[in-house]
C-alpha positions in Angstrom: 7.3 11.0 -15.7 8.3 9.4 -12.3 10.0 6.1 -13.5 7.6 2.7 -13.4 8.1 0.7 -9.9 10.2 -2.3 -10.2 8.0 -4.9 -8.8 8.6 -9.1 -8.4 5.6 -10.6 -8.8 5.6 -14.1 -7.5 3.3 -16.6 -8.1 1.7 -19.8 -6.3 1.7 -22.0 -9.1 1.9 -21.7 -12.9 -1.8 -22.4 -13.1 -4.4 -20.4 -14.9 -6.9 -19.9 -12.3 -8.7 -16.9 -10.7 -6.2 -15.4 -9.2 -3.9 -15.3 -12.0 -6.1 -14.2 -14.3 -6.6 -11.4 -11.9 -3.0 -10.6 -12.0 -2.9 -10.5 -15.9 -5.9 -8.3 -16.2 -4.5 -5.9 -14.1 -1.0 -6.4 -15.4 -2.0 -5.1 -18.8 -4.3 -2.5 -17.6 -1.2 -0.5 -16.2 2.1 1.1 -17.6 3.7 2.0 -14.2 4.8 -0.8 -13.1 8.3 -2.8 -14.3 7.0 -6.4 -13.3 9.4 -9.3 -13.5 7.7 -13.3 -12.7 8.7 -15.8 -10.3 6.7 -18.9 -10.4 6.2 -21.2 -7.7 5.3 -24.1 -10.3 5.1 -24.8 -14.0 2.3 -24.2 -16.1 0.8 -21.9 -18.7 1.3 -18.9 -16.8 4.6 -18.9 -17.9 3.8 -18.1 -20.9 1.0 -15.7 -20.7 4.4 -13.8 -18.9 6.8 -14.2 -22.0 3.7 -13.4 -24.6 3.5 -9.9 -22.4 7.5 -9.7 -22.2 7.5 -10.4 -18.6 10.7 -11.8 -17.4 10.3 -15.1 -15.8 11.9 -18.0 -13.6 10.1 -20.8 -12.4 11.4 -22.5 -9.0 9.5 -25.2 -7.6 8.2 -25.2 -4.3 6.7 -28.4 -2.9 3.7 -27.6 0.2 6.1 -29.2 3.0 7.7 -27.1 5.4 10.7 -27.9 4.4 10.2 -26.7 1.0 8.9 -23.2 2.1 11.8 -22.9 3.6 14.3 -23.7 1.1 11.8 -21.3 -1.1 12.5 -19.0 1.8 16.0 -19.1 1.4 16.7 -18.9 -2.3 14.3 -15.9 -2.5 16.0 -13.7 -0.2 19.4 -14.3 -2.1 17.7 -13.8 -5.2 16.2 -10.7 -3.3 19.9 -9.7 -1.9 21.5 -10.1 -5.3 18.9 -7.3 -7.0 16.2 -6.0 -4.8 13.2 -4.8 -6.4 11.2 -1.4 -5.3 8.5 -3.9 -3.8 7.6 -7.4 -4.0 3.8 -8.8 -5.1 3.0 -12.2 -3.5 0.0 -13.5 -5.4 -2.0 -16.3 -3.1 -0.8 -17.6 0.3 2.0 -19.7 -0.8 3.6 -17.2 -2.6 3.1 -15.0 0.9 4.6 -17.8 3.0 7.5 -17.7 0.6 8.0 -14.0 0.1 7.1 -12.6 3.5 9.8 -14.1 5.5 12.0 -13.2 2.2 11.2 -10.0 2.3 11.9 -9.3 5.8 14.9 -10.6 5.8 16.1 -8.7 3.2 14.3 -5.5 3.8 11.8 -5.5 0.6 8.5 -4.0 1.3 6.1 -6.8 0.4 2.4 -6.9 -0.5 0.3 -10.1 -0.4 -2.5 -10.4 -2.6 -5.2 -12.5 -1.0 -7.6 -13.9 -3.6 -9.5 -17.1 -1.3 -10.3 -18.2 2.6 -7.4 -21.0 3.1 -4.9 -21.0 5.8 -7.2 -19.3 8.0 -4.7 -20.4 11.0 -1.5 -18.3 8.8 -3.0 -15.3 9.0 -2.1 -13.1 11.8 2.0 -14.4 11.4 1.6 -12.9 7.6 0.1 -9.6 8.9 2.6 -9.6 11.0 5.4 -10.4 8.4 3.8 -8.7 5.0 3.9 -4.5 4.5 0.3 -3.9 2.7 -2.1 -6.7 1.7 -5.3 -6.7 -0.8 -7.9 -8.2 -0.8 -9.9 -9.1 -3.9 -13.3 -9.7 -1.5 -14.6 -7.4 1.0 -14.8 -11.1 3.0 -11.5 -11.0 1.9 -10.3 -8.1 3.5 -11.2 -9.1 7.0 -10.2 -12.7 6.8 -6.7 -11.5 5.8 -6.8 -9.9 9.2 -4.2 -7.7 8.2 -5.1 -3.7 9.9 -4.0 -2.4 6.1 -5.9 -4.6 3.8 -7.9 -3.2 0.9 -9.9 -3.8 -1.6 -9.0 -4.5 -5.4 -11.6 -6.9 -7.2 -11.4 -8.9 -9.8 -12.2 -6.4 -13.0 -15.2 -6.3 -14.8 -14.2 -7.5 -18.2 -12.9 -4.8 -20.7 -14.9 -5.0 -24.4 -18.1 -6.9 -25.2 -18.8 -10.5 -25.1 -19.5 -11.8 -28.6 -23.1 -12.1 -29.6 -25.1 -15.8 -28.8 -24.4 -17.1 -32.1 -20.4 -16.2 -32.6 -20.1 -17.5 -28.9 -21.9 -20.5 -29.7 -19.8 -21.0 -32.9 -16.8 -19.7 -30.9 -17.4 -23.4 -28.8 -18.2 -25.4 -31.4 -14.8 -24.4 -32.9 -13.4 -26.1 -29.8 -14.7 -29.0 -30.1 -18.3 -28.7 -28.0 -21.4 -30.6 -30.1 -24.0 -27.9 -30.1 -24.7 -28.5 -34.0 -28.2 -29.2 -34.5 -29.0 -28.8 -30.7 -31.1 -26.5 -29.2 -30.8 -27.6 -25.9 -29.9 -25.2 -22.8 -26.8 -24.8 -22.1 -24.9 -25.0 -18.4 -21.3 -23.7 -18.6 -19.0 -24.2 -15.7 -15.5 -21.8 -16.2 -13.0 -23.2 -13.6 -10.1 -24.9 -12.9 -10.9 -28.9 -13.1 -10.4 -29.6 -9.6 -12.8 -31.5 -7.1 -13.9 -28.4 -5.0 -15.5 -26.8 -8.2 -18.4 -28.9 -8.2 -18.2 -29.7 -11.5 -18.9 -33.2 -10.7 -22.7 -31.9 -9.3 -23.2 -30.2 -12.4 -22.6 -33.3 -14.6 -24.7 -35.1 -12.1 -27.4 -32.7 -12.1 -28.0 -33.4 -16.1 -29.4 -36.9 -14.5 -31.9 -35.6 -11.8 -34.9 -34.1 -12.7 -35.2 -30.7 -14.4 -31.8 -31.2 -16.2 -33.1 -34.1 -18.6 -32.5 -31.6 -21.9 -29.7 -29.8 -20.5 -26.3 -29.7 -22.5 -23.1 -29.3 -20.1 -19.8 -27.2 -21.5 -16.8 -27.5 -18.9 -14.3 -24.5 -19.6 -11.2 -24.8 -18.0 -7.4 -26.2 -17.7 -6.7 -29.2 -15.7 -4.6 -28.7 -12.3 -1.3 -30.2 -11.4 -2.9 -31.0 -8.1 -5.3 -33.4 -9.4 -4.2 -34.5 -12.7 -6.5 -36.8 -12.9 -9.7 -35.3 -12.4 -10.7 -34.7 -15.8 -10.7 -38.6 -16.2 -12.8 -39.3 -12.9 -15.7 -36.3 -14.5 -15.8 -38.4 -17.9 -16.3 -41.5 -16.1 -19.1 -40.0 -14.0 -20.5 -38.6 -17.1 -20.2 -41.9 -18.4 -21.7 -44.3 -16.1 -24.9 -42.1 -15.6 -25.4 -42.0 -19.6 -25.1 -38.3 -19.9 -21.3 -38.2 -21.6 -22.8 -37.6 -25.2 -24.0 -34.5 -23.1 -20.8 -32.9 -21.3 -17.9 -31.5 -23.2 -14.6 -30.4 -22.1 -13.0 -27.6 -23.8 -9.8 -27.0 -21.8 -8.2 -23.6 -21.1 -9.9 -21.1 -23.8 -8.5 -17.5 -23.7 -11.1 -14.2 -23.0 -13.1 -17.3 -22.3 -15.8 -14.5 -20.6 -17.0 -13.7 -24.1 -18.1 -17.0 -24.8 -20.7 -17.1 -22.0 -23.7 -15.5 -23.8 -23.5 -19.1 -25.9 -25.2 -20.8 -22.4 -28.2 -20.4 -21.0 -27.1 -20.7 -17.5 -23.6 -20.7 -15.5 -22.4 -22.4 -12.5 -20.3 -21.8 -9.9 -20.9 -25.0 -7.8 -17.7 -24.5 -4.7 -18.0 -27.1 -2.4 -15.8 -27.9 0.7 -13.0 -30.6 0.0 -10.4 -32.1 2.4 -8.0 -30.4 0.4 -10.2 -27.2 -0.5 -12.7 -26.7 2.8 -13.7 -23.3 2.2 -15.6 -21.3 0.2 -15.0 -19.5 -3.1 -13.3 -16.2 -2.7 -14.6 -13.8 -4.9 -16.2 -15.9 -7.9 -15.3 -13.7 -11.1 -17.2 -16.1 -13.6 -20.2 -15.0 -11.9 -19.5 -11.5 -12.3 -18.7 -12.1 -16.2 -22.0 -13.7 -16.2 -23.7 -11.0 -15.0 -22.5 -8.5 -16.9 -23.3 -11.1 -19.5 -26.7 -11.2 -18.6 -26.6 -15.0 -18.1 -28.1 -16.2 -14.3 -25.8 -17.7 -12.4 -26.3 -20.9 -10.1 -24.0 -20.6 -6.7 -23.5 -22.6 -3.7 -23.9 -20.5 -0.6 -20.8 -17.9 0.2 -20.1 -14.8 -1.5 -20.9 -15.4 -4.8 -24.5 -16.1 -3.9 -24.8 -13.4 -2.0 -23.8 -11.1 -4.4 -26.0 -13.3 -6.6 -29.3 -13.1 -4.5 -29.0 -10.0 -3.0 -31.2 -9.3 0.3 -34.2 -7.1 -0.9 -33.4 -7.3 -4.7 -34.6 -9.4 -7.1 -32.4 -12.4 -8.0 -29.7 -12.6 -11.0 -29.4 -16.6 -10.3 -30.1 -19.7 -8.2 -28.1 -20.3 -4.6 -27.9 -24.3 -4.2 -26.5 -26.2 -1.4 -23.1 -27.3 -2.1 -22.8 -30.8 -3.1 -26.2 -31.4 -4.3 -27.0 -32.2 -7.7 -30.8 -32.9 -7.0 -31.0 -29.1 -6.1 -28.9 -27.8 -9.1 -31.3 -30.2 -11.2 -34.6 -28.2 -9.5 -32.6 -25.2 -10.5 -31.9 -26.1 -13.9 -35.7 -26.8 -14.5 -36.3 -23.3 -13.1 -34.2 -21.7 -15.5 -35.6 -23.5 -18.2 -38.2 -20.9 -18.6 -36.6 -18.4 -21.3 -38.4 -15.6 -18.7 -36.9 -16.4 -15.4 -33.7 -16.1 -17.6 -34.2 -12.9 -18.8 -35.6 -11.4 -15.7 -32.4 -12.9 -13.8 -30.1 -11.8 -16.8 -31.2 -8.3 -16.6 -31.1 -8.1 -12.8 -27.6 -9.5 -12.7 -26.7 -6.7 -15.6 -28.3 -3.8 -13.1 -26.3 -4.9 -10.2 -22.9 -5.5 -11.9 -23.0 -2.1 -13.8 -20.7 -0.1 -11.1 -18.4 -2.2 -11.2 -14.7 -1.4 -12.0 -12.9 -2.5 -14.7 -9.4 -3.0 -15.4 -7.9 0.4 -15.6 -9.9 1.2 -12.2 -8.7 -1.8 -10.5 -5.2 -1.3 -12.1 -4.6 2.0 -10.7 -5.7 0.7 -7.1 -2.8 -2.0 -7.2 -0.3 0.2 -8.6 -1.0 3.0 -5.9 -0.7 0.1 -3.1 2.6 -0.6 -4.4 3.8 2.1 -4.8 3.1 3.4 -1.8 4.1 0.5 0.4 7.5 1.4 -1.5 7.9 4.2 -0.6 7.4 5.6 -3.8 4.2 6.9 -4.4 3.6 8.4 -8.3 6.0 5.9 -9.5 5.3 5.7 -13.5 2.7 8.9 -13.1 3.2 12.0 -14.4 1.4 15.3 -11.7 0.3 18.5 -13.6 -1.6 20.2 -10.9 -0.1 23.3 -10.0 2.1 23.8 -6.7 2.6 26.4 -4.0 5.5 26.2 -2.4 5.6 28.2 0.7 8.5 28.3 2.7 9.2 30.8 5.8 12.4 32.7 6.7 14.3 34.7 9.4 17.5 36.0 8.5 18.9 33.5 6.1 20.7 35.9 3.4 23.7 33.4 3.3 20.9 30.6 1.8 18.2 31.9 0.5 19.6 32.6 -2.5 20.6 29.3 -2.7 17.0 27.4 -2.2 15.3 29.9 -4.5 17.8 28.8 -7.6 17.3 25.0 -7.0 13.4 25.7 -6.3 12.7 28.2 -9.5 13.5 25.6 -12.2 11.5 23.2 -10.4 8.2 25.2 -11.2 7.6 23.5 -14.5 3.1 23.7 -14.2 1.2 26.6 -15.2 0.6 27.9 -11.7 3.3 27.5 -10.0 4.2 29.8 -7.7 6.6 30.2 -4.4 5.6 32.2 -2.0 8.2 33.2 1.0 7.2 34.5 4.1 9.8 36.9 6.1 9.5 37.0 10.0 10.7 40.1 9.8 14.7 39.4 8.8 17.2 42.5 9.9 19.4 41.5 7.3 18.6 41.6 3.6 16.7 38.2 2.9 13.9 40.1 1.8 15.6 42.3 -0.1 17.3 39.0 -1.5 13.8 37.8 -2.3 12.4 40.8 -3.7 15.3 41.1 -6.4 14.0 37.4 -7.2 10.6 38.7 -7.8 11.5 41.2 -10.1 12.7 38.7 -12.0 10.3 36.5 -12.1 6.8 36.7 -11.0 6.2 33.4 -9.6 8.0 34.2 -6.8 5.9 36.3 -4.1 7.1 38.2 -0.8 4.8 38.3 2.2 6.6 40.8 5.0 5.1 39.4 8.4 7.3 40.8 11.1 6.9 39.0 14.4 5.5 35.8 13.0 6.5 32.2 14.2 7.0 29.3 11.8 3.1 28.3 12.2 2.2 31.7 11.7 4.2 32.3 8.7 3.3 29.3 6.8 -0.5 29.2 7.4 -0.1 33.1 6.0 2.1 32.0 3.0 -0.9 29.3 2.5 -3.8 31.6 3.0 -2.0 33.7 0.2 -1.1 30.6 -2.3 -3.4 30.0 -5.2 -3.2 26.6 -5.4 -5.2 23.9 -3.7 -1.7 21.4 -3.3 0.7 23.2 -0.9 4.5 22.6 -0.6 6.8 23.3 2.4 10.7 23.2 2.8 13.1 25.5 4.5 16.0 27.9 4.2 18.8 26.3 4.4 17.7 22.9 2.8 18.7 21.8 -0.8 15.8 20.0 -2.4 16.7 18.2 -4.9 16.4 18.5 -8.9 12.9 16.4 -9.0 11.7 17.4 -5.2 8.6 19.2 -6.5 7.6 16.6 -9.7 8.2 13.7 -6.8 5.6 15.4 -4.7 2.9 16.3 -7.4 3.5 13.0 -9.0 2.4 11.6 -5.7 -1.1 14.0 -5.6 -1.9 12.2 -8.9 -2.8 8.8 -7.8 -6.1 7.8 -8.4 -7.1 8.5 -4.7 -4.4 10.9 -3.3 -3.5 11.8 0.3 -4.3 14.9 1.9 -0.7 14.4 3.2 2.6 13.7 1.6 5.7 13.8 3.8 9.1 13.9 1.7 12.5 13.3 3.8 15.7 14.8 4.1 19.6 13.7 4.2 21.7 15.2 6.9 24.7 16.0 6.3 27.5 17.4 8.5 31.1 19.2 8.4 33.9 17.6 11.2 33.1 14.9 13.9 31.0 15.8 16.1 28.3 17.5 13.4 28.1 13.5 11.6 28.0 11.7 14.3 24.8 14.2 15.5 23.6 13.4 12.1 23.8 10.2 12.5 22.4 9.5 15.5 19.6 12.2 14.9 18.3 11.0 11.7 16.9 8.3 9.5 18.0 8.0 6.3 16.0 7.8 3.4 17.1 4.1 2.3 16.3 3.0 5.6 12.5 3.4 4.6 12.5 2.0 1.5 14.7 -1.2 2.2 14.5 -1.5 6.4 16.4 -4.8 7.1 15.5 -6.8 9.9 17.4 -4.5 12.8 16.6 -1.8 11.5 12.8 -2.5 11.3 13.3 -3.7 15.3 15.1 -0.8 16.2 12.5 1.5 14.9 9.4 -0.2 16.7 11.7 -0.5 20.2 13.0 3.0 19.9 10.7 5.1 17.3 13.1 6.9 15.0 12.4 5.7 11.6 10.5 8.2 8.6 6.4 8.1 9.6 4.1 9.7 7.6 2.3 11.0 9.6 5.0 12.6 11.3 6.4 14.9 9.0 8.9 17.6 8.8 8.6 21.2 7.5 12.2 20.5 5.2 9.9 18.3 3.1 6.3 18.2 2.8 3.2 18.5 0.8 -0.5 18.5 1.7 -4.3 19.5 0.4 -5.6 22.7 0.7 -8.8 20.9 2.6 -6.4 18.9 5.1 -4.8 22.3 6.0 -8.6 23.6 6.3 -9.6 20.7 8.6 -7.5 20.8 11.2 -7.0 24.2 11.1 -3.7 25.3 10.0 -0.5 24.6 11.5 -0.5 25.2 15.7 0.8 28.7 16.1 1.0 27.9 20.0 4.2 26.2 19.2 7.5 27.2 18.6 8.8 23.7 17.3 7.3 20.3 16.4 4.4 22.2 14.8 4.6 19.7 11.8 4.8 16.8 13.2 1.2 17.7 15.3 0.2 19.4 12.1 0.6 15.9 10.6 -0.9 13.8 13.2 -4.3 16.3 13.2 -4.9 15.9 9.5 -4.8 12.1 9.9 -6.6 12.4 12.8 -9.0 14.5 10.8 -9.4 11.4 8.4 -6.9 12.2 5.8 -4.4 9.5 4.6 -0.9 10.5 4.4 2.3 8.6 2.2 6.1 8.7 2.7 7.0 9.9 -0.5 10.8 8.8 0.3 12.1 10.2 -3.3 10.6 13.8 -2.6 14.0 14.3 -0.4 16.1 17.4 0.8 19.4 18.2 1.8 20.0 19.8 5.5 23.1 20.4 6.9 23.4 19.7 10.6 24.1 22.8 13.2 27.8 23.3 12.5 28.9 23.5 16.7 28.2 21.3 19.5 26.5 24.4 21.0 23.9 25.1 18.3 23.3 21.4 18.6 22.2 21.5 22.1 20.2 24.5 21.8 18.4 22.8 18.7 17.2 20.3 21.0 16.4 21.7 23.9 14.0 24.1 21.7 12.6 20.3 20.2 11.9 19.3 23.4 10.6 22.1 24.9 8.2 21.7 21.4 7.6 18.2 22.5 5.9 19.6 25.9 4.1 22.6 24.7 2.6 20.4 22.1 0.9 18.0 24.6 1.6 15.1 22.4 1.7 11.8 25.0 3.7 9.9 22.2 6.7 12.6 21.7 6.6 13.9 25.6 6.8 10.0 27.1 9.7 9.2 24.5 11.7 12.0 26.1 11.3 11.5 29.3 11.5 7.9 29.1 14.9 8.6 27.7 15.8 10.8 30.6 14.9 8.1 33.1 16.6 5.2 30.9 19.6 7.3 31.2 19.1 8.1 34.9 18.5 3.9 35.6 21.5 3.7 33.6 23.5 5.1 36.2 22.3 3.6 38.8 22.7 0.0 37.6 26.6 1.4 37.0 27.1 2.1 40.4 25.1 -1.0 41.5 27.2 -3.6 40.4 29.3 -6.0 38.1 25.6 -7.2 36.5 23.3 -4.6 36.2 26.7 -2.7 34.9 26.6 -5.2 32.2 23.3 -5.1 31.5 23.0 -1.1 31.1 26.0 -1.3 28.7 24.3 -4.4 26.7 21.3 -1.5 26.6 23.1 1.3 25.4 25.4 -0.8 22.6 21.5 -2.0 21.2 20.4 1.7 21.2 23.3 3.0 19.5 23.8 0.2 16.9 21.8 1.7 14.3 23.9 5.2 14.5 26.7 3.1 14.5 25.9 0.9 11.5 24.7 4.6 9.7 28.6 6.4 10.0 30.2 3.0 9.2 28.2 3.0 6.0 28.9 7.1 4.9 32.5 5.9 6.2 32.8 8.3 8.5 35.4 6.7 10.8 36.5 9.7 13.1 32.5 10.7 13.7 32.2 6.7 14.7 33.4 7.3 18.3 31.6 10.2 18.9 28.9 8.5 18.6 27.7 7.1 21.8 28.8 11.0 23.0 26.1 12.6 20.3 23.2 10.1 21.3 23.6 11.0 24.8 24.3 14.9 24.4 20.7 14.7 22.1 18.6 13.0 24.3 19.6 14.8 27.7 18.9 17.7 25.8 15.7 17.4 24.5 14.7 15.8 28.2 15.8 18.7 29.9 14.3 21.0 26.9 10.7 18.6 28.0 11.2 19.5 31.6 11.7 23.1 31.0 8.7 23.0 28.4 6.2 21.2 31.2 7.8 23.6 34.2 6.4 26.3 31.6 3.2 25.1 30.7 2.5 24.4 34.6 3.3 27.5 35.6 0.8 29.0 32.4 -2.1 26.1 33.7 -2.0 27.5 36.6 -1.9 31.3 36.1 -5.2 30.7 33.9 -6.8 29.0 36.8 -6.4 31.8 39.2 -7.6 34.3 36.3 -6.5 37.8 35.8 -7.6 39.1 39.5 -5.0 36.1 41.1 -2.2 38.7 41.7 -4.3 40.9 43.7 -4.6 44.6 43.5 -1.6 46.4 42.3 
């Protein structure tokens, strides 16, 4: 199994409200992930964490500016000192805290978004935070982040305890339902003034709540420590206290709800609180509970009273007891309740529970690690197809780190020979004699794309795999890949990476100008992240390379194979058509390969001229404007040297910001004599995959046009 993903978790407050509940549920639904706790605030939550042997810290962050800030800063040396595969920030303050963190320090970061305040933050934490979910499909567009998704709050796992043992189950804490058979209006919340739980108490003195009982179920918050005393008073001066009880924080309080014959979830807009209710998981424990539920308008009503379905509850205008008392009376009518219970049962029995919901937050990490499959074991079978043209000196090198690899019933590698004149398949065949999970397909003549969409047309196996000759994967390549086709809702493409490596000078510093680097991906720092969205050469998935690769048998089918028009960059348009095609592809960034870089300066060139001339046949705006925008940067460059003192100075300011990355790359492998070669390299790659684009759309012009004229153009002969 993949190893669980070290995850921070970092919390708002130490509260017990919605959104930490929905943590906890999901916490103990899953055994991939390697959480440690950082609390924003004290409060029980710390201990639900050490009761689940969670490690926690509390440090406590006042709402000021200032105090973010500090936050800010202690976090990303806490971050520094041991980063963590990915960092969790439950509720807004915990993102205003982590995402600047976080990208500082180079942490992927994922915000959970459980309610509608801040509205104004939003776009700056898009912009700051990796992934975000969402636990409300409101929710998901209000976070206006382009890769929010959805995780609700679970449907409870078990059974709620019969009326009587959750009547009993109240009375035990302290509620006085002896000898009463009065309804019963529970209210499960936090005991803050946006709850509303004022308008229920009042609603037991308007009309239609005269014989209803009140049970308020919930922890008081360090926000307003003194509601609780303001809700007795009210209770109090309007002679309905021998009627209201407050239990405090109960835990699994959900399977107490069948003791009431009605719940309320009563959100109302406060200066402090002005918006709505996010998601509103009492009501779906009610529900499910087959309890009605009485809302205030937002999307717990609406998923209360849905349009063109019978009700499962009451929607009230928020801050109106008078209307909550008309409901009340309503409700009163042991029918209505039943027909409202039964409704709210119909409509709440898709939905997922914990393990579901579990599995969706654990993918989203693991994935905006870099590391999807993290804690999961894969066990569907693998083809591994890999094509080859005269590569005796290596094949018998990648078949020896790929055959111990095939560990599934079913696995299989099948090589494809472009018809070798040396003795690669010969090689290969002595393999297969051996062992017959190896599989030779001669196909003289083929080109890469050829080759491989033979060797998959051949494979048995609905998950394909692709490196190269002359690449080392390593020891847990393929179980990094399958691991990552076994989350709950896989990608049709998985693109590994690869480490260049290179023997003297020049081949490193080519490597290192050339190439991102697999830590680069999963722990970008702030330049690095720049660089890559000013220059574009950082790891994409949907950019992949043929060293390191995996994909579904139906993406391959959908876009139609790999482009056998093209003599390079075939996988990289190969990737961009099957997410064009609708298919989601992951960076698996611990799926990696070894490649060593072409061992003279002239094999270098020729390498990528051949890209470029790829990058034109391909037709792909993105990869064509890059290289010629690189040959024009280059030629401006120039000109502003011969120009003067000032533009001189800018051009070199330029070039020592495009080459700082490269730089920082040999500096960290320590190779010292590749680190003046390096301004050398980026140029000599660059003018030579520009003039390899010119020569490519010189080619393709000259093919345009000699299909225009058709095949009579040339005249008679």
């Amino acid at each position: 199994m993949n190893r669980p993903l070290r995850v921070t978790v970092v919390t708002t407050a130490g509260i017990l409200g919605g959104a930490e509940l929905w943590l906890l549920a999901l916490l103990d639904a899953t055994d991939r992930l390697d959480v440690d706790a950082v609390m924003l605030g004290e409060g029980p939550l710390g201990e639900q964490f050490r009761r689940r042997g969670i490690p926690c810290v509390t440090h406590r962050t006042g709402r000021t500016g200032a105090a973010i800030a500090a936050s800010v800063a202690w976090f990303a040396r806490r971050l520094r000192a041991d980063p963590p595969d990915v960092v969790l920030a439950n509720g807004i303050k915990a993102a205003c805290v982590c995402g600047p963190a976080a990208w500082l320090t180079g942490v992927r970061c994922v915000w959970a978004k459980h309610d509608y305040t801040h509205p104004r933050l939003m776009k700056l934490l898009a912009a700051l935070i990796d992934d975000c979910v969402a636990t409300a499909d409101g929710l998901v567009v209000a976070s206006r982040h382009p890769r929010a998704v959805l995780v609700p709050f679970p449907a409870p796992e078990g059974t709620a305890l019969p009326r009587e043992a959750a009547r009993e189950n109240l009375v035990r804490q302290g509620v006085r339902l002896n000898g009463h058979d009065d309804p019963v209006l529970l209210t499960l919340s936090r005991i803050v003034a946006n709850k509303g739980v004022d308008d229920a108490i009042q609603a037991l003195a308007k009309p239609g709540g005269e014989r209803w009982r009140l049970v308020a179920v919930g922890g008081d918050d360090p926000a307003e420590p003194d509601e609780r005393s303001r809700l007795f008073q009210l209770a109090a001066d309007l002679g309905v206290g021998d009627r209201v009880d407050f239990t405090g924080w109960i835990e699994d309080a959900w399977r107490s709800i069948p003791a009431a014959d009605a719940v309320a979830v009563l959100t109302k807009p406060t200066p402090a609180m002005p918006h709505p209710e996010g998601f509103g998981a009492v009501a779906l424990e009610a529900m499910r509970s087959a309890i009605p539920v009485i809302a205030t308008p937002g999307p717990v009503a609406e998923r209360v009273a849905q349009p063109g379905a019978a009700p499962a509850g009451i929607a009230v205008p928020p801050g109106d007891p008078t209307q909550v008392g008309l409901a009340l009376r309503q409700l009163a009518d042991c029918d209505t309740r039943v027909a409202m219970g039964a409704e709210g049962q119909r409509l709440t029995a898709s939905h997922p529970g914990p393990a579901e919901c579990a599995g969706r937050l654990a993918q989203i990490l693991s994935e905006a690690a870099g590391l999807p499959g993290a804690g999961l074991t894969g066990a569907a079978p693998v083809s591994v197809v890999t094509t080859v043209l005269n590569e005796a000196g290596v094949i018998d090198k990648l078949l020896s780190l790929l055959v111990p690899q095939l560990v599934e019933n079913g696995d299989e590698i099948v090589v494809v020979d472009g018809g070798s004149t040396d003795d690669t398949a010969d090689r290969v065949e002595a393999w297969a004699a051996k062992d017959a999970r190896i599989r030779l397909l001669r196909l003289p003549g083929s080109g890469i794309s050829a080759g491989r969409n033979a060797g998959v047309k051949k494979a048995v196996n609905s998950l394909i795999a692709c490196t190269d000759a002359g690449c080392y994967p390593d020891p847990h390549w393929l179980d990094r890949l399958r691991a990552a086709a076994a989350e709950p809702d896989p990608a049709g493409l998985i693109t590994g990476v690869y480490r260049v490596y290179g023997r003297g000078a020049s081949a490193r510093a080519m490597s290192a100008v050339g190439y991102p680097v697999p830590e680069e991906a999963r722990h970008p720092g702030l330049w690095t992240r720049a660089y890559c969205r000013l220059f574009g050469r950082g790891l994409d998935a949907a950019m992949p390379t043929g060293r390191s690769m995996a994909f579904t048998r139906a993406a391959w089918q959908d876009v139609g194979g790999f482009p056998e028009r093209l003599l390079t960059a075939e996988d990289v348009v190969f990737g961009r058509a099957v997410v064009g095609a609708g298919h989601r592809a992951v960076l698996a960034t611990s799926a990696e390969v070894r490649w060593e870089q072409r061992p003279t300066l002239r094999e270098t060139v020729a390498m990528y001229v051949r890209y470029g001339e790829g990058d034109a046949h391909s037709a792909d705006p993105r990869a064509l404007g890059r290289d010629l925008a690189r040959a024009f940067a280059y030629a401006g460059a120039l000109a502003a040297a011969v120009r003067g003192t000032r533009t001189r100075s800018v051009a070199t300011t330029a070039f020592a910001a495009y080459v700082s990355l490269p730089l920082a790359r040999a500096v960290r492998r320590r190779h010292w004599t590749a680190l003046p070669l390096v301004p050398f390299a980026a140029a000599v790659r660059d003018l030579a995959k520009a003039a390899g684009a010119g020569r490519g759309l010189a080619g393709r012009t000259r093919t345009d046009r000699a299909v225009a004229r058709g095949p009579d153009a040339e005249g008679p002969r």
